[in-house]
C-alpha positions in Angstrom: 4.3 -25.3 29.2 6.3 -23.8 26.4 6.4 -20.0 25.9 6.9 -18.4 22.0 8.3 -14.9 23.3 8.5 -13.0 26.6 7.1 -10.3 27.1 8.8 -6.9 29.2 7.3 -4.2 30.3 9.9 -1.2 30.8 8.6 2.2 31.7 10.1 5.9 31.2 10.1 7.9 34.3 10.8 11.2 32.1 8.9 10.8 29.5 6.5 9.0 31.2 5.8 6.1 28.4 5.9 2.5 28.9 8.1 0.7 26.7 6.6 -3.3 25.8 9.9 -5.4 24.7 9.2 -8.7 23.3 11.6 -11.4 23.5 11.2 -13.9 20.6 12.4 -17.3 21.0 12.6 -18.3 17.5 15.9 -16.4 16.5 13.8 -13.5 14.9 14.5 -9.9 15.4 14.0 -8.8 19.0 11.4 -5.8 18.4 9.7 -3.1 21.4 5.7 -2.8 20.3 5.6 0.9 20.0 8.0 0.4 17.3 6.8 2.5 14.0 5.4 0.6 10.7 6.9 1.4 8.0 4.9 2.0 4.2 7.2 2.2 1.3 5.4 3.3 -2.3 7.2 4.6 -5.6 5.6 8.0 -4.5 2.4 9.2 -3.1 -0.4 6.7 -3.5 0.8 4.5 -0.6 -1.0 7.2 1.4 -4.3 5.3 0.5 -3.4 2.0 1.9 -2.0 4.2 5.1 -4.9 5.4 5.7 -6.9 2.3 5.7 -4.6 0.6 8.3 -4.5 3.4 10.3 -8.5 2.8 10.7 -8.1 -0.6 11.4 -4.9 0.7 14.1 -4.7 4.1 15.1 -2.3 3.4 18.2 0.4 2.2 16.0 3.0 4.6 14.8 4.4 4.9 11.1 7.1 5.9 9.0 5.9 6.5 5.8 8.6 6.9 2.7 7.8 7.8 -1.3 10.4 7.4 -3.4 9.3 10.3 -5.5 12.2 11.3 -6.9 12.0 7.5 -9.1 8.3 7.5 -10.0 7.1 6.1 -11.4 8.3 2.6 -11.0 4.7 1.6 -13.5 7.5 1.9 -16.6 10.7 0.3 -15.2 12.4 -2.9 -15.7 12.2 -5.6 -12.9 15.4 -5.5 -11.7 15.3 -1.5 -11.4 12.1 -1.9 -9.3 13.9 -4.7 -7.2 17.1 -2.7 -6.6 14.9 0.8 -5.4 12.7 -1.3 -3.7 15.4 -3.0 -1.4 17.1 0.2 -1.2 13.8 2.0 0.8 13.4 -1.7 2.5 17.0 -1.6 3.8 16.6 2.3 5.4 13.7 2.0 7.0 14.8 -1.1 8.8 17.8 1.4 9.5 15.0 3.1 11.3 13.7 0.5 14.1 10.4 -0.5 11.8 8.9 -3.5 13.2 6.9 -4.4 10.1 7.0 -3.2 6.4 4.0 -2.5 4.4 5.1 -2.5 0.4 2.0 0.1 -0.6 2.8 -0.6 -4.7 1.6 -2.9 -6.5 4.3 -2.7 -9.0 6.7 -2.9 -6.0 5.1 -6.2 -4.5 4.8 -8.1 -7.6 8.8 -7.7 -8.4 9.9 -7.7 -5.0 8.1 -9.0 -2.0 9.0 -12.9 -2.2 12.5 -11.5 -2.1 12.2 -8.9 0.8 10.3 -11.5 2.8 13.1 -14.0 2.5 15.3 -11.3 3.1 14.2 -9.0 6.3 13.9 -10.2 10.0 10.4 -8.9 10.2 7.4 -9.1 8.5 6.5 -7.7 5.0 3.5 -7.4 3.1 2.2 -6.1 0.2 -0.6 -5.2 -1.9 -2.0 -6.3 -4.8 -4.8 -6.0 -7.6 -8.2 -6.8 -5.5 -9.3 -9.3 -8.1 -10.3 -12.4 -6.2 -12.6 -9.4 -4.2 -13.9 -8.0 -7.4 -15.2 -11.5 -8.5 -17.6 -11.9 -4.7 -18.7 -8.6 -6.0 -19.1 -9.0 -9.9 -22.8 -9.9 -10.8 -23.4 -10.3 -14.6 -20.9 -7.7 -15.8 -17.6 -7.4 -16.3 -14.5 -6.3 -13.9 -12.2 -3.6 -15.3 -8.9 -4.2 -13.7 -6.7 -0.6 -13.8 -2.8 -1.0 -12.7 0.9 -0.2 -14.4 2.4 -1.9 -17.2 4.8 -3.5 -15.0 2.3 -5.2 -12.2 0.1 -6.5 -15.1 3.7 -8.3 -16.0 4.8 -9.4 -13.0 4.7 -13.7 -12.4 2.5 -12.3 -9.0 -0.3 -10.7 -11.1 -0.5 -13.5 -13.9 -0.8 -16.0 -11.2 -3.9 -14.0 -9.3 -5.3 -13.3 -12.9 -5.3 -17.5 -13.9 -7.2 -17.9 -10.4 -9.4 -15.0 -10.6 -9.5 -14.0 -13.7 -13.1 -15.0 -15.3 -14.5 -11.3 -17.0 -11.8 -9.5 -16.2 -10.6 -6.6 -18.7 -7.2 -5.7 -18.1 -6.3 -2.0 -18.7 -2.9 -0.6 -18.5 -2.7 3.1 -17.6 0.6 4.4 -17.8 0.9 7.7 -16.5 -2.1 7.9 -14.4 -0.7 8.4 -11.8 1.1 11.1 -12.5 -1.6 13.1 -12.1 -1.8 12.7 -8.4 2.1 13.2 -7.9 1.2 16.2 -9.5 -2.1 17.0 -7.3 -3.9 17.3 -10.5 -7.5 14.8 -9.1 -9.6 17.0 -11.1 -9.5 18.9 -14.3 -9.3 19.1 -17.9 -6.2 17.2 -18.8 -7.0 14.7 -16.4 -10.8 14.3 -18.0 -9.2 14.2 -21.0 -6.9 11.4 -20.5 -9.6 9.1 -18.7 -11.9 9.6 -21.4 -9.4 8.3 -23.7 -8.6 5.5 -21.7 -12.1 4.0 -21.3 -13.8 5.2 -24.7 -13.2 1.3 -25.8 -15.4 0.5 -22.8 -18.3 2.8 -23.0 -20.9 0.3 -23.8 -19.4 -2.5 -21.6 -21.4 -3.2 -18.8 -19.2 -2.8 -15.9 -20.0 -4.3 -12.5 -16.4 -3.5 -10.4 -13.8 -1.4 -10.9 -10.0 -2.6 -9.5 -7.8 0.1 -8.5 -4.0 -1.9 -8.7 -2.2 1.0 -8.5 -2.5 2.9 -4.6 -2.2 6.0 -6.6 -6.1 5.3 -8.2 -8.2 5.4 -5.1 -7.6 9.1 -4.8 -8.9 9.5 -8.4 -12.8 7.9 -7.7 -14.1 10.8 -8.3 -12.9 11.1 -11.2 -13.5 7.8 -12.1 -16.7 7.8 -11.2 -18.1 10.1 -13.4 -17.4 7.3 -16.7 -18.7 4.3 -14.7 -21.5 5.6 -12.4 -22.6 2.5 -11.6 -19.8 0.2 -11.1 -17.9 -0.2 -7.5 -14.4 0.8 -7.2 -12.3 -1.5 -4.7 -8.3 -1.8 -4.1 -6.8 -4.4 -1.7 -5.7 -1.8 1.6 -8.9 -3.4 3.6 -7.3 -6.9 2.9 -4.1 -5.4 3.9 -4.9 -3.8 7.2 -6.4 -7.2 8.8 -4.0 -9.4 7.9 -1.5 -7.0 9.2 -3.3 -6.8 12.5 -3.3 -10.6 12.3 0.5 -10.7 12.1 1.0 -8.4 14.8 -1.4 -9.6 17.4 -0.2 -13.3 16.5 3.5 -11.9 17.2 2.5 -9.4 20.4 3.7 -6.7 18.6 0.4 -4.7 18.8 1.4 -1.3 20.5 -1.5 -1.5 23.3 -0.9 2.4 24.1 -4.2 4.2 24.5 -3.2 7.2 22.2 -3.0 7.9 18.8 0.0 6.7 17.1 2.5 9.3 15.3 2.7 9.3 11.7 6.4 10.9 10.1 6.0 11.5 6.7 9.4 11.5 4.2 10.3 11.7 0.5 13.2 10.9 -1.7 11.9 14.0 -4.0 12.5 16.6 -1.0 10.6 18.8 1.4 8.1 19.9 -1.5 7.2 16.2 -2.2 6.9 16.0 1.3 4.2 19.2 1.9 2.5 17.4 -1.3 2.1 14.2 0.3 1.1 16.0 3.8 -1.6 18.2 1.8 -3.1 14.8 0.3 -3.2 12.5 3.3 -4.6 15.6 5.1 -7.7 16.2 2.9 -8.5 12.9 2.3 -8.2 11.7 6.0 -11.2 10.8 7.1 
């Protein structure tokens, strides 16, 4: 019988935790269970996909890191997004994370062939919901919402050739400004959508895509221009395939409590209380 891994149980008599080590045979990183996930995003939107996955596993632990300071990442050149991108990889492996989670779009279109190549553990990323959006699409059309940049990435022109039938693609730069801001409501921001979809008022609309993790936390908003139409993003696609990749490597942390979330921020402690007041009142 050949064995994949070992794995070691090691337990704590002082702080009274059990430790699960597993041993991989195949030269890959030797990682404990309880080791955190870490979520990397250009600021706060990534909060969205955490969320999700913390539905799907709420006995993991995460380290969660917006790069605030460098949103948004929607109007950059490639190579800028690639370099930031490796950047936030690089410390949170610098941190013990046994898997990586790119929450951007943007992000995963320039850079996640390159940090899966590169890192000892595995990454994935998220990306515009469309081949989702077209089980759901009955006769009308699918509005696709993301960044400049992940509509240019190689990524989302290959998912738009497969699943692209009826799709309207609609940049909206500085979107998502308005939730780095904590502006989901208001004038300005009603302002600014009605803009953006007055080519579209009399296009029936059967799915909305939010590509950029920033957008889920603006359906509200949203909602109020396309009653009818159902808003999707890719975090529910994200979450089981990460639970997938973890049970298939026995890296599932099989402790019977909650996991602990840390929360940190290239744009300093007030980015941080920002990101804290958002996760909080959306949490459900």
């Amino acid at each position: 019988m050949a064995f994949d891994s070992l794995r070691c149980g090691l337990y704590n008599k002082k702080t009274n935790i059990e430790y699960i080590l597993v041993v991989n045979f195949k030269g890959e990183k030797i990682m404990p269970s309880h080791s955190p996930i870490g979520f990397f995003d250009s600021g706060i939107g990534g909060l969205s996909v955490l969320q999700q996955v913390r539905r799907v596993l709420p006995n993991e632990n995460y380290l969660y890191y917006g790069d605030s300071k460098n949103a948004p990442y929607g109007i950059r050149e490639p190579q800028d997004i690639l370099e930031l991108t490796s950047s936030a990889a690089e410390y949170l492996m610098g941190l013990g994370i046994k898997a990586l989670v790119i929450a951007c779009n943007t992000a995963t279109g320039v850079s996640l062939q390159t940090l899966k190549n590169k890192l000892p553990i595995p990454v994935l990323g998220i990306q515009p919901a469309l081949e989702e959006a077209q089980r759901l699409r009955k006769n009308g059309k699918v509005l696709a919402l993301a960044t400049p940049a992940t509509f240019k990435t190689e990524r989302f022109k290959t998912i738009y050739q497969q699943h692209g039938d009826e799709v309207i693609v609609l940049p909206a730069p500085g979107l998502m400004d308005f939730v780095e801001k904590g502006e989901l409501t208001g004038d300005k921001l009603d302002a600014f959508l009605f803009a953006l979809f007055l080519p579209y008022e009399h296009t029936p609309i059967d799915v909305i895509v939010l590509g950029c993790t920033h957008y889920p936390f603006l359906k509200g908003a949203i909602a109020k221009y396309f009653p009818s139409a159902r808003q999707i993003d890719d975090s529910p696609r994200v979450a089981g395939e990460l639970q997938d990749i973890l049970q298939t490597k026995n890296l599932l942390n099989l402790q019977q409590a909650k996991g602990e979330l840390e929360v940190m921020s290239s744009g300093g402690d007030e980015a941080v209380r920002r990101m804290r007041s958002l996760y909080n009142a959306f949490d459900a």
